[in-house]
N, C-alpha and C positions, 0 to 999 in steps of 0.2 A: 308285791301281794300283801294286804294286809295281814296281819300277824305274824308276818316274819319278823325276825328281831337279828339282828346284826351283834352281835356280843361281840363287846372291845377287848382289851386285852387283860383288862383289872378282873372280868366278868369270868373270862375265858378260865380262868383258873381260881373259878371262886368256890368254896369252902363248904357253902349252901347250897342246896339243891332247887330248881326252879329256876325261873324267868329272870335274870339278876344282870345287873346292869353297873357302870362304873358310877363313881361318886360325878363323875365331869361330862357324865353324859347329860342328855337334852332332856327336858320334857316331852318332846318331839320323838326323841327318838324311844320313850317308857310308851307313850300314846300307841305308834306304831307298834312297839313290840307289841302292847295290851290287844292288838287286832279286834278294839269293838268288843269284846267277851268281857259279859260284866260280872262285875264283883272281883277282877283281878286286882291283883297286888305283886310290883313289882323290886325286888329285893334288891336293895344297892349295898354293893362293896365297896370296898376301900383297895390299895394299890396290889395286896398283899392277900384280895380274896374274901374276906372276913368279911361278917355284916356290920353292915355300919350304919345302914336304915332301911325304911320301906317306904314307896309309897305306892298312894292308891288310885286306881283311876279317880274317883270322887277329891282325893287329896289334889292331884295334878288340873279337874277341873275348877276347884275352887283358887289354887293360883292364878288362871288364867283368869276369873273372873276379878282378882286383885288387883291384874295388871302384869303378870310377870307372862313373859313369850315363851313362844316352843320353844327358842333356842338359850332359856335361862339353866345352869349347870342345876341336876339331880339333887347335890350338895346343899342348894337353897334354899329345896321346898320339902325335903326328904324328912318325914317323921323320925326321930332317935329316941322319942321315948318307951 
């Protein structure tokens, strides 16, 4: 069902509150969690819980328009600043 979100195990214990997802997880798998509902922003952990980025629907569509796939790691396209 869209907008369900699968929280791995980095997420599952993560520090931050909201939609939060591991460093190693997909683009794919931020999309799916985002279920369509825009102007989300999906919070990425690190192993430990902690934030470590976000990104945004708009951030994850302009990778895709770059060339990077749904199944590129969170880690690559994830805003830290």
């Amino acid at each position: 069902m869209p907008g369900d979100c699968q929280l791995g195990p980095a997420a599952a214990t993560a520090l931050v509150p909201g939609d939060a997802l591991g460093r190693d997880e997909t683009i794919g798998a931020a999309l799916a969690c985002m279920g369509g509902r825009y102007g989300t922003i999906i919070l990425v952990v690190d192993g430990e819980g902690r934030l470590a980025g976000i990104a945004s629907e708009g951030d994850l569509r302009k990778a895709i328009l770059k060339g990077y796939g749904l199944t590129t790691p969170l880690a690559e396209v994830m805003n830290t600043d």
